[in-house]
C-alpha positions as CSV (number, residue, x, y, z in Angstrom):
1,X,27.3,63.9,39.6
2,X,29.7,61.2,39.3
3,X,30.5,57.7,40.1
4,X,33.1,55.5,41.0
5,X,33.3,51.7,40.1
6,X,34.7,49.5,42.8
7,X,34.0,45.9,40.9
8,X,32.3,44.4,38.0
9,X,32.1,40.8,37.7
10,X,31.0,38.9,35.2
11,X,29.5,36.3,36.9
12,X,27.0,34.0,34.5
13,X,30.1,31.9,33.6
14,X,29.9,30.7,36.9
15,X,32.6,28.2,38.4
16,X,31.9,24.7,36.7
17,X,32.2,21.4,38.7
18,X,32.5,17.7,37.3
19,X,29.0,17.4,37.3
20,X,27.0,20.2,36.3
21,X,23.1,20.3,38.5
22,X,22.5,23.6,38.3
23,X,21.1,26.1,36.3
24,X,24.1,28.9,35.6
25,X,23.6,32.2,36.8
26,X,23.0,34.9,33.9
27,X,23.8,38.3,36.0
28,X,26.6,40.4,36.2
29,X,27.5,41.9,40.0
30,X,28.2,45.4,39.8
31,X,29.4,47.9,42.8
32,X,30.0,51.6,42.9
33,X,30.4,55.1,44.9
34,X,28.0,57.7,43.9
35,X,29.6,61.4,44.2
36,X,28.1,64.9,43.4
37,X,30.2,67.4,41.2
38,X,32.8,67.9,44.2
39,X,33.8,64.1,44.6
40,X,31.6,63.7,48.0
41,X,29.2,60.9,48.3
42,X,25.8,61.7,47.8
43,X,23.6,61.5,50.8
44,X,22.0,58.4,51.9
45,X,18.9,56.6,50.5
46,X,17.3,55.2,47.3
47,X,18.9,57.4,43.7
48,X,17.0,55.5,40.5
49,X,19.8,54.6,38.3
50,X,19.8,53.1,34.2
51,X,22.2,50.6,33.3
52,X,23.2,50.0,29.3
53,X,25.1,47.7,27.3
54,X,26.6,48.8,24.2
55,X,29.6,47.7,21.7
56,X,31.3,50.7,21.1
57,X,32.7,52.8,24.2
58,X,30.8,55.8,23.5
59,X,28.3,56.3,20.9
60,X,26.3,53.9,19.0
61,X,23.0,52.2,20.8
62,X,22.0,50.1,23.7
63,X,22.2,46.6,23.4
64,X,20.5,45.9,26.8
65,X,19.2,48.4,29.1
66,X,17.1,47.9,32.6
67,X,16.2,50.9,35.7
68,X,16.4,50.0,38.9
69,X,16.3,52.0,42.3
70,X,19.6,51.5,44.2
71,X,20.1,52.1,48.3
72,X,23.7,54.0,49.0
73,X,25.3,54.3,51.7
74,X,28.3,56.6,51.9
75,X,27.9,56.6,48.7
76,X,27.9,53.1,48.1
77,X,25.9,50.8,46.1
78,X,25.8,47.7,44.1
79,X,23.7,45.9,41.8
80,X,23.0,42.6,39.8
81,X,23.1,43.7,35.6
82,X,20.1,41.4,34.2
83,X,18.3,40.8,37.5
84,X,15.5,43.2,36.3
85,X,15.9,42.7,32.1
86,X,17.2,39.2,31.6
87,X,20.1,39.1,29.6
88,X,19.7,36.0,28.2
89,X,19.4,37.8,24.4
90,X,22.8,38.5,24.6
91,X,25.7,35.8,23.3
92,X,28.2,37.4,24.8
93,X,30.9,36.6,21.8
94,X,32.0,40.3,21.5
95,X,33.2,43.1,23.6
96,X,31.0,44.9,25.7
97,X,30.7,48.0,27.5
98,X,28.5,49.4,30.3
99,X,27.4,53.1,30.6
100,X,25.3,54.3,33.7
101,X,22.8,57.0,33.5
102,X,21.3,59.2,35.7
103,X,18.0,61.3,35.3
104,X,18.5,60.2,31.6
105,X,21.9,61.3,31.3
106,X,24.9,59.1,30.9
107,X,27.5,59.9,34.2
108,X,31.0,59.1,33.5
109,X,32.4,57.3,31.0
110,X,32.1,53.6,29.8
111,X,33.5,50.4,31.3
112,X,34.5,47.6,29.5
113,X,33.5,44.7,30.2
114,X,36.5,41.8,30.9
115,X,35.9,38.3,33.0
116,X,37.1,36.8,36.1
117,X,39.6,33.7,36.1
118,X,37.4,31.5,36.6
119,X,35.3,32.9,33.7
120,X,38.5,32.1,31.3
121,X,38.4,28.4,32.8
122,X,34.9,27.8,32.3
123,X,36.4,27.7,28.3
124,X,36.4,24.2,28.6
125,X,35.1,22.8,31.7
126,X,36.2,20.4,34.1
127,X,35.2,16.9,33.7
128,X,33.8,17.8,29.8
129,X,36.4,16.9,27.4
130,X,35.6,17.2,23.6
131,X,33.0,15.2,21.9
132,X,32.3,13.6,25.7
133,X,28.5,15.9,26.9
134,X,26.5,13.6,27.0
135,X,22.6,13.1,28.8
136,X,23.8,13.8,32.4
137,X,26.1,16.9,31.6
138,X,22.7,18.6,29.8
139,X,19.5,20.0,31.4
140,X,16.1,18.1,30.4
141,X,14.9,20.5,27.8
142,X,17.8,22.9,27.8
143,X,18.5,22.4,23.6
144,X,16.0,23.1,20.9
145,X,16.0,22.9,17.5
146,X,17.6,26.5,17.0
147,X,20.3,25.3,19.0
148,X,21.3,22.4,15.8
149,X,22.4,23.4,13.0
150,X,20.3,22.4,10.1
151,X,23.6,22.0,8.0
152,X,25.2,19.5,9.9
153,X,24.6,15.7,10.1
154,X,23.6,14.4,13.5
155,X,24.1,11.3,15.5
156,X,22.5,9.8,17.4
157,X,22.9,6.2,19.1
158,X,19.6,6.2,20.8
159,X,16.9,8.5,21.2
160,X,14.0,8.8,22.6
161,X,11.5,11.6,22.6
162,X,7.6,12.0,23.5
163,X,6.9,14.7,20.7
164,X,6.7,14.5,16.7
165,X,10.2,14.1,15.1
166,X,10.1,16.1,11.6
167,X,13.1,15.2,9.4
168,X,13.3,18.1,6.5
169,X,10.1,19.4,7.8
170,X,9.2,22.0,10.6
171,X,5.6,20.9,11.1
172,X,5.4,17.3,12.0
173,X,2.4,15.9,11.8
174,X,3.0,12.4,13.0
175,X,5.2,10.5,15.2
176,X,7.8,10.7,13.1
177,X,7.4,12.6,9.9
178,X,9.9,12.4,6.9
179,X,9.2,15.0,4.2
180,X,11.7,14.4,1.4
181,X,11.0,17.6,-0.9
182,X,13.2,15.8,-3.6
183,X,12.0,15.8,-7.0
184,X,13.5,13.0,-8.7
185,X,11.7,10.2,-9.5
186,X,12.8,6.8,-7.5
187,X,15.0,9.1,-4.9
188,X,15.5,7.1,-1.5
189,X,13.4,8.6,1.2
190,X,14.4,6.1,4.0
191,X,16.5,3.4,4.7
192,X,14.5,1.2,7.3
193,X,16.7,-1.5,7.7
194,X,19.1,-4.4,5.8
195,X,19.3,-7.8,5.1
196,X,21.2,-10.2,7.2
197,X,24.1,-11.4,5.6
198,X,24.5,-9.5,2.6
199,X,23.8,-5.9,3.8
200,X,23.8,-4.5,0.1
201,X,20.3,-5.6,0.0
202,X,18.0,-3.1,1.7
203,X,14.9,-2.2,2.9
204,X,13.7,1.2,1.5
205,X,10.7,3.3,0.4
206,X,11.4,5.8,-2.4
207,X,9.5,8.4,-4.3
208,X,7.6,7.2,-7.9
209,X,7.9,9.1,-11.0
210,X,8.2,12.7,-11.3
211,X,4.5,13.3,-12.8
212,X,1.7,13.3,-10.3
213,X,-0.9,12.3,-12.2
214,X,-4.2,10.0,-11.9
215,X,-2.8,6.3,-11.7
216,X,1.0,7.4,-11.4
217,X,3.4,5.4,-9.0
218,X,3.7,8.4,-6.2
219,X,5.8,5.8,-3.8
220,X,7.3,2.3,-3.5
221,X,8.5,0.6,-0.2
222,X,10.6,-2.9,-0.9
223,X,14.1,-4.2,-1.2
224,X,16.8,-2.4,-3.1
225,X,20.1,-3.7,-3.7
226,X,22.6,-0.7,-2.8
227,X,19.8,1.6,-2.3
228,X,19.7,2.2,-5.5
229,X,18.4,-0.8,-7.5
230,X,15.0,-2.1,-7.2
231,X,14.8,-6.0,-6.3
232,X,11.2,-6.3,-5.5
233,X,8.7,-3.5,-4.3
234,X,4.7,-2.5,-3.9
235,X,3.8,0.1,-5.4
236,X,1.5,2.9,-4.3
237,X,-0.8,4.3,-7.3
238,X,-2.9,7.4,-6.6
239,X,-6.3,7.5,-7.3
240,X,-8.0,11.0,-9.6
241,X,-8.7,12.8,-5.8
242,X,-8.7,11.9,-2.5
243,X,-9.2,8.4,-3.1
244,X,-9.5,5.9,-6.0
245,X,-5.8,4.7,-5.3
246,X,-4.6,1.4,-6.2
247,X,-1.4,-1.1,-5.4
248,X,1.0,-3.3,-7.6
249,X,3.8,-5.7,-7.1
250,X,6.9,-5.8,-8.7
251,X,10.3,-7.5,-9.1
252,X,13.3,-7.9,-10.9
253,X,13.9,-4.4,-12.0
254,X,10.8,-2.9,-10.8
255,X,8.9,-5.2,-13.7
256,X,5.2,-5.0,-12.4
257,X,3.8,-9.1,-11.7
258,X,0.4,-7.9,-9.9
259,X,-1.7,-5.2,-9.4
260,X,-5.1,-5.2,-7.3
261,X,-7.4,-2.1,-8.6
262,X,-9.5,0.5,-6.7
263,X,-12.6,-1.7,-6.7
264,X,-10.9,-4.8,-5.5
265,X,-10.2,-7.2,-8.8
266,X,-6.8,-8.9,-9.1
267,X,-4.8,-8.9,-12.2
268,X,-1.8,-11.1,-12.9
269,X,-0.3,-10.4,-16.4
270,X,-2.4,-7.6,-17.6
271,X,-3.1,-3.9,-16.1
272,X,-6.9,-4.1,-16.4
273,X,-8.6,-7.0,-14.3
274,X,-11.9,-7.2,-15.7
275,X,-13.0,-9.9,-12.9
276,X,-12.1,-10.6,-9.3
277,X,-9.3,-12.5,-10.9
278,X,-8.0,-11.7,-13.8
279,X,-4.7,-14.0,-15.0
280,X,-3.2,-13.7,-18.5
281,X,-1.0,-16.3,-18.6
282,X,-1.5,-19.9,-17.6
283,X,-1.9,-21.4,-14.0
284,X,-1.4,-24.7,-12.3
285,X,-3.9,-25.5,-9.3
286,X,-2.3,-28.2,-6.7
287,X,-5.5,-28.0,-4.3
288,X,-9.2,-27.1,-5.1
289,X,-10.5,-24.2,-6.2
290,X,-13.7,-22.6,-5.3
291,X,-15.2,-19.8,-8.1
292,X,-18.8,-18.9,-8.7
293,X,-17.9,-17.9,-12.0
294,X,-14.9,-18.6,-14.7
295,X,-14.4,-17.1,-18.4
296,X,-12.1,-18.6,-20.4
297,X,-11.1,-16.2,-23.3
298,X,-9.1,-16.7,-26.3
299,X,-7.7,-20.1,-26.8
300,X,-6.9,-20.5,-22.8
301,X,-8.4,-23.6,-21.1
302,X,-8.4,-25.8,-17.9
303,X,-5.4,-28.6,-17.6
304,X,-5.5,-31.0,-15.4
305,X,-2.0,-33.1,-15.4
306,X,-3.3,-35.5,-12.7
307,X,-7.0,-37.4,-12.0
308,X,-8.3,-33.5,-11.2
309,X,-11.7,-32.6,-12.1
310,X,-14.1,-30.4,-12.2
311,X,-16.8,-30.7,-9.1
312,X,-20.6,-28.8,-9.5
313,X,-22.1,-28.4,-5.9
314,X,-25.3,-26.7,-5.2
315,X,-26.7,-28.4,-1.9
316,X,-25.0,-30.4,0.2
317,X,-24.5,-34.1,-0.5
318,X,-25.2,-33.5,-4.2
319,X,-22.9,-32.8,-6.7
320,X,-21.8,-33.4,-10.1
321,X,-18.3,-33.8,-11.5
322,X,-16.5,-33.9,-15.0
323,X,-13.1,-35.4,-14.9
324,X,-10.8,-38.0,-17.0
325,X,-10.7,-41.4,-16.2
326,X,-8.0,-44.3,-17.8
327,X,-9.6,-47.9,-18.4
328,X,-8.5,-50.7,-20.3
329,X,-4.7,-49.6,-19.4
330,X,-3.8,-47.2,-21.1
331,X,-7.3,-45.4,-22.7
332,X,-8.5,-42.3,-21.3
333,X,-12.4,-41.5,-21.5
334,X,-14.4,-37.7,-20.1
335,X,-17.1,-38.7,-17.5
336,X,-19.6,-36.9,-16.6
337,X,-21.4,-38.0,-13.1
338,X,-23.7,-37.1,-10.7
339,X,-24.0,-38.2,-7.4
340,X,-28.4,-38.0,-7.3
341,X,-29.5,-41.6,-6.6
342,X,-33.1,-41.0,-7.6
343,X,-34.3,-41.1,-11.1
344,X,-34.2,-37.6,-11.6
345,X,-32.4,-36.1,-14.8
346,X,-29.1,-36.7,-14.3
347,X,-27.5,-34.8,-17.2
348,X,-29.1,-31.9,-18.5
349,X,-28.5,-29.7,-22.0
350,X,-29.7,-26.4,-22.0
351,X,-30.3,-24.2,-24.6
352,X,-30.5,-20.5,-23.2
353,X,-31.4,-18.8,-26.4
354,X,-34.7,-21.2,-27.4
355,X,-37.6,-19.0,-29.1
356,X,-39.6,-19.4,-26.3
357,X,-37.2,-19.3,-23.1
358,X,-34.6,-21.9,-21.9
359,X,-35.6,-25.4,-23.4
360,X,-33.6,-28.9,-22.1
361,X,-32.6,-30.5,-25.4
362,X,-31.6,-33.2,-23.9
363,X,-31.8,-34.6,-20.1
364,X,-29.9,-38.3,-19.0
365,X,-31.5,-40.3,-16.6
366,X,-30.7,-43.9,-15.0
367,X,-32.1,-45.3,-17.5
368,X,-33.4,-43.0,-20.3
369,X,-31.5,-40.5,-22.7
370,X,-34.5,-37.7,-23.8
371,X,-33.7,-36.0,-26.4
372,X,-36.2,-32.6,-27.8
373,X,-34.5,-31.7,-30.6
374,X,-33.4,-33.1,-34.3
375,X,-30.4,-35.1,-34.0
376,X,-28.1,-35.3,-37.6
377,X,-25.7,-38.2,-38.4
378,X,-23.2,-37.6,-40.6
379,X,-24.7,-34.1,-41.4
380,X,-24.9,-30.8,-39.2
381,X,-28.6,-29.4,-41.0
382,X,-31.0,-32.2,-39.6
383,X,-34.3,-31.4,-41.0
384,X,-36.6,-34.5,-39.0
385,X,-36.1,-36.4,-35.1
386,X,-33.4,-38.1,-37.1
387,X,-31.7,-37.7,-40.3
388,X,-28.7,-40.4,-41.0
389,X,-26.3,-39.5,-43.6
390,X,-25.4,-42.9,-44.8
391,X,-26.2,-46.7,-43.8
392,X,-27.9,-47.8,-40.5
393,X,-27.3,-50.9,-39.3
394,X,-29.6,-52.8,-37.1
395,X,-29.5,-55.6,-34.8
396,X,-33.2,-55.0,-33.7
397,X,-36.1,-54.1,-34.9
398,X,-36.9,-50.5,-36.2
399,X,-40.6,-49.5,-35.6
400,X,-42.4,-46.2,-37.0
401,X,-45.6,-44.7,-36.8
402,X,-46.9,-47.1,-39.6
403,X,-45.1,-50.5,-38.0
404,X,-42.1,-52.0,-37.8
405,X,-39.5,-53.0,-40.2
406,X,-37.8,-56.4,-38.5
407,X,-35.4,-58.7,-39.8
408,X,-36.3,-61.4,-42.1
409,X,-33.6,-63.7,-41.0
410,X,-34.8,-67.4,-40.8
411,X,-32.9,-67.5,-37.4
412,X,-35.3,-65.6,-35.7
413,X,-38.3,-67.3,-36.8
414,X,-40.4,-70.3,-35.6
415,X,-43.0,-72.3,-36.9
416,X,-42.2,-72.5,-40.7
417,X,-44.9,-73.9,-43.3
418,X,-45.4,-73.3,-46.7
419,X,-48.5,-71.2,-47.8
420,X,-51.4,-73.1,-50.0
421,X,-52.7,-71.8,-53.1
422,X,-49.4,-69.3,-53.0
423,X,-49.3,-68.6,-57.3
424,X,-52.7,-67.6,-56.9
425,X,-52.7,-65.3,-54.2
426,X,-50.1,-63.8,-56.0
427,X,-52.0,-63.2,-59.4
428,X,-54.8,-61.5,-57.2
429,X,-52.7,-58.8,-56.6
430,X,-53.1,-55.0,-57.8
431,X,-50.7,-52.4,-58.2
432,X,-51.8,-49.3,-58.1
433,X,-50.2,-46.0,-58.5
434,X,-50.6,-43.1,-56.0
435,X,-49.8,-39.2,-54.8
436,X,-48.7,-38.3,-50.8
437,X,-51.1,-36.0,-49.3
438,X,-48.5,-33.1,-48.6
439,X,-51.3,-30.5,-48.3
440,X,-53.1,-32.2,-45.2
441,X,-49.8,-33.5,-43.4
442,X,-47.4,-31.0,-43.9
443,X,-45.6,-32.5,-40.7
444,X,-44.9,-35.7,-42.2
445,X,-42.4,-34.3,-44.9
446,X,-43.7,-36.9,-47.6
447,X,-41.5,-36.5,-50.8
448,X,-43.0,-34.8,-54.0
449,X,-44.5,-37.7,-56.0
């Protein structure tokens, strides 16, 4: 049996226009005369025919292949290559050639493939010069990401998509995913945008250091000058696991100024913030500031360069304060005040550590300073109520236990007489020797003798 080939057209190429709206057709219109051994055409009806596509004119294997009953008449028939096996696996960017078989046997010999004109044309298409496809020219999902090359930078002026966007990754996970697989430590993974005027300065996040362990710098988003040279930045810290991660703050040259720790405290100055705030270093407050507890450590303390002060607050409308005060011009004195108008204790000392609990060693009222506790002048190891190293000097009258010792300055006295019988009142006196009784008033602290 034998065949004859009247036409083969390629015809997917299609004939392009301006504007392309419609899918192009991917099959390849094929007609032919069917003949038995003595040249006549076979007898009318259906003859089951297989069609191949191969790259070598005889030999070698099928690149395509598809069955398909076709109706002759007179011998005739024809037939659309790929409208039964799609031949959209094919590119097309070689030669072909086409070998028919019947009842599994190839009849006659290969065809190779050529194109039409219009084929040739469709090269470079009407209305589509270089560099110009744009939106309109491209089908709504006709490229996928096989279709760029990975190799090759692309740009974009807009874009807008309703999927994940993976850059350097295959599996987004997120809107838009950036997975830069670089090693090195402080390499740029994104440049998100630049500063107006000097556009040197830019807005980056970069990778950390090139360990990965507990507490290392894994990322940093900030300002870079070039890119390359780290202005200011915060700094992400992983934690041990999944969590326990931290932040700091940096500038200059990526010199850390800040860092707030997995449990919340603030450190400026150090890496360890033992409090909620934590500041090595000194500070100036312009306003107030509100603390239920402070810790001075070392030599640091509280400076005010103004009238500041200290304010105590425990229920509203009282309060306490400690601040500095001038008077007399140019004389500065520490007052302590409290705004209770009763005569409750105004000031209170405390001691904390007392054998038996906290003890108040000394409370200030309106009118009254109490004090529980021996009180040294002039010497720091009191041993009574009060011990005075050195002279005392009186303008009143100093009573004890036993009396009083008052002033025998004629000025304060009245009534002056002389006594009667004086020398011998005088003679009637005794002197006597004796010894304090230590043993029964040990509380007294009477000297030996």
């Amino acid at each position: 049996m034998h065949f004859i080939v009247l036409s083969l057209t390629v015809m997917f190429f299609g004939m392009l226009t301006n504007t392309v709206s419609h899918p192009v057709t991917t099959q390849i219109a094929y007609q032919g005369i069917l003949t038995d051994n003595a040249g006549n055409p076979v007898s009318d009806g259906e003859h089951t025919l297989e069609f191949d596509l191969y790259a070598d004119s005889a030999g070698g294997i099928s690149l395509w292949t598809e069955t398909k009953k076709v109706t002759t008449k007179g011998g005739m028939f024809s037939h659309m290559l790929g409208s039964v096996s799609s031949l959209e696996g094919l590119k097309f960017d070689g030669q072909y050639w086409l070998g028919v078989k019947k009842e599994g046997k190839e009849i006659g010999q290969r065809m190779r493939l050529g194109v039409v004109p219009y084929a040739v044309r469709a090269r470079t298409s009407d209305g589509v010069s270089e560099n110009s496809v744009d939106s309109g020219k491209i089908v709504d999902g006709g490229i996928s990401g096989k279709d760029i090359n990975a190799a090759a930078d692309v740009k974009v002026g807009s874009l807008s998509v309703d999927r994940k966007v993976g850059i350097e990754t295959t599996t987004p996970i997120a809107a838009l995913h950036i997975a830069n697989n670089s090693t090195s430590a402080g390499a740029l993974d994104a440049i998100l945008g630049k500063a107006i005027g000097d556009g040197n300065f830019l807005v980056v996040s970069k990778k950390g250091v090139e360990s990965n362990n507990s507490g290392d710098i894994t990322s940093k988003f900030g300002l870079a000058y070039s890119g390359t040279i780290d202005n200011a930045h915060i700094r992400f810290h992983r934690g041990g696991y999944e969590k326990g991660g931290f932040l700091s703050f940096s500038t200059d040259d990526d010199t850390e100024r800040l860092r707030i720790t997995s449990n919340g405290n603030v450190g400026i100055g150090t890496e360890e913030p033992g409090a909620k705030l934590h500041v090595v270093g000194n500070t100036i407050t312009s306003g107030s500031a509100t603390v239920d507890e402070m810790n001075i450590n070392n030599e640091g303390g509280i400076h005010f360069t103004g009238k500041g002060y200290i304010r105590f607050k425990s229920e509203p409308g009282d309060a306490a304060h400690i601040y500095s005060e001038t008077y007399e011009t140019d004389k500065n004195r520490l007052v302590i005040e409290s705004d209770d108008d009763g005569d409750e204790d105004y000031i209170v000392l405390r001691n904390d550590h007392w054998s038996s609990g906290p003890k108040d060693v000394m409370a200030v009222k309106r009118s009254l300073v109490s004090i529980d506790a021996n009180v040294g002048i002039g010497t720091t190891s009191s041993s009574e109520k009060l011990e005075v190293a050195g002279n005392i000097k009186a303008s009143g009258t100093i009573c004890a236990a036993a009396g009083c010792i008052t002033s025998s300055d004629r000025r304060f006295k009245t009534s002056i007489a002389p006594l009667d019988s004086s020398l011998e009142k005088v003679c009637r006196l005794q002197g006597v020797s004796y010894q304090w009784d230590r043993a029964a008033y040990p509380s007294k602290n009477f000297p030996e003798g």
